[in-house]
N, C-alpha and C positions, 0 to 999 in steps of 0.2 A: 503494500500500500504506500509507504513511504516515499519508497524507491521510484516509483511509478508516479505521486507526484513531483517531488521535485525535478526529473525528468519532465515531467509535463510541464511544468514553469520556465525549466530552465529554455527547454526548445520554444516556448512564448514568449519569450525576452529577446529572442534570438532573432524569432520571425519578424519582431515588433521593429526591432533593432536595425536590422537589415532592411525593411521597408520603410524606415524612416531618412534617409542618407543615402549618397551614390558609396560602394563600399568602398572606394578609394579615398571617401574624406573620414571614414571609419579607423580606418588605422588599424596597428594589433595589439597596441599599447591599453587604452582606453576608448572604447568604442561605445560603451553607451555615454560617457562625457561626449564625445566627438557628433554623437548623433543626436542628443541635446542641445548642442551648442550650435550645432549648424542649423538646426530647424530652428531656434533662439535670435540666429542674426540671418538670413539667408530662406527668400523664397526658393521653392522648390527647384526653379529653372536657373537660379545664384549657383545652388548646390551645382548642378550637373557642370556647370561655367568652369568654378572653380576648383570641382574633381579634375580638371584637367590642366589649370594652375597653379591648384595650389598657395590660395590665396586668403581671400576675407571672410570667409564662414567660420574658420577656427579659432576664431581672435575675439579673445574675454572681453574686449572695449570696443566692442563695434556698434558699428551707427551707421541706420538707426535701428533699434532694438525691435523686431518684428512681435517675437515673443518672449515677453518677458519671464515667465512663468517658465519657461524650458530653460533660457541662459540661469537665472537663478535656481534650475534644480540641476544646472550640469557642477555648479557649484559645490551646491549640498551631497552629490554622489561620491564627488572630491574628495570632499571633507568628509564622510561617509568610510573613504577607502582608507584613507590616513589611521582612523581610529581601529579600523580593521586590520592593519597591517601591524600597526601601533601593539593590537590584542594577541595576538598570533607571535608576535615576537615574542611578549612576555610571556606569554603560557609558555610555548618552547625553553626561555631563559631559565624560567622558573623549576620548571620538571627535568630538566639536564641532571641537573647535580643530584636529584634524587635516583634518576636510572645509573648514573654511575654507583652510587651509594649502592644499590642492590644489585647490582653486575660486581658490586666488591664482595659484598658479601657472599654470592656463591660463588665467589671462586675466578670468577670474569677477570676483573683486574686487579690492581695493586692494593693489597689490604689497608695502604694507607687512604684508600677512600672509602672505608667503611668506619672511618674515624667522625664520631660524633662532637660538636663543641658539648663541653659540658655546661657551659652558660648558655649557651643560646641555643643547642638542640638542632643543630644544625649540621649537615658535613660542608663544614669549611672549606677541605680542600677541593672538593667538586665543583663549590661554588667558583673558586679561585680557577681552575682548571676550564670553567667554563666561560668565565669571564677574559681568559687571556686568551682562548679558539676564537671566541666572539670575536674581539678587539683584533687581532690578526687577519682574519675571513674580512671584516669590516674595511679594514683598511690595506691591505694588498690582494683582493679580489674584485673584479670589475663585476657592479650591479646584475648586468645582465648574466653573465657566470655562476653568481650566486643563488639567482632569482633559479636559474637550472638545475643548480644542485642540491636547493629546497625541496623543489618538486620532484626530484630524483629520488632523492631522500624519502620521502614521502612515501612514492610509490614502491619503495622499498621494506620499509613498515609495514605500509598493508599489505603487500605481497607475503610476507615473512610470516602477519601476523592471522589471514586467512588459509595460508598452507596449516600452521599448527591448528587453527580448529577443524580443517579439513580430516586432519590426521585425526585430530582427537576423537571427534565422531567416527571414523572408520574403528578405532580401538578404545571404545568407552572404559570400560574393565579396566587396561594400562592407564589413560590418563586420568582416571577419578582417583587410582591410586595413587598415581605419582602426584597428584595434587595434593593428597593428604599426607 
């Protein structure tokens, strides 16, 4: 049911998306901004002009303002992504230091990261550990490189992590035990 709607949304946003904009003023960056924005400044026959220039449909300060209601929601989607990327970093930040902490503990890696602070309840060194990959990746890896090997990552995760329930259901017996 889930699955099947957001599927359903997601291809409704798409159709919406695409029928709104010639796809050359679309972009692959941001396209429901871009399709916002061009119907915001740019009648529909502007758009077709300037898919082929390259010019004043994409531009936050243009004049004059056809719809106003779309340039200030390509805005709010902006601002919308920001908080969204914003959230996803920290969840990730924040959950690191604990995957290492129980990859130490069984055995994964260096027992010095199953080291708990005693004041703070914390593993220090995970945090440290994750905070100086971050600051590194951050700063000698180019955006779009990184933006690939999130989603790499990602789909790495789920792959790893729908083969073991695959497994696990094939051999219930083994894995309720090994769980206990």
């Amino acid at each position: 049911g889930t699955l099947a709607a957001t599927t359903a949304i997601y291809v409704s946003v798409t159709l919406i998306v695409i029928g709104m904009a010639p796809f050359d003023l679309l972009g692959g960056d941001v396209p429901i901004v871009n399709a916002l924005l061009a119907n915001g400044c740019c009648t529909h026959d502007e758009q077709l002009l300037d898919a082929d220039s390259g010019g004043q449909c994409l531009n936050q300060s243009c004049s004059p303002i056809i719809r106003p209601i779309l340039l200030y929601g390509s805005r709010m989607v902006s601002f919308g992504a920001i908080f969204g990327l914003t959230t996803g970093t920290f969840t990730s930040l924040m959950g690191q230091p604990r995957i290492f902490y129980r990859m130490a503990m069984d055995g994964l890696l260096y027992k010095i990261f199953a080291k708990i602070n005693p004041r703070t309840q914390v593993p220090t060194e995970g945090i440290l550990l994750t905070g100086v990959l971050c600051s590194a990746l951050a700063c000698f890896v180019y955006l779009d490189a990184l933006a690939n090997l999130i989603s790499l990552g990602t789909l790495a995760v789920f792959t790893f992590v729908d083969a073991g329930v695959i497994i696990l259901r094939m051999r219930p017996s083994e894995g309720v035990a090994a769980l206990e």
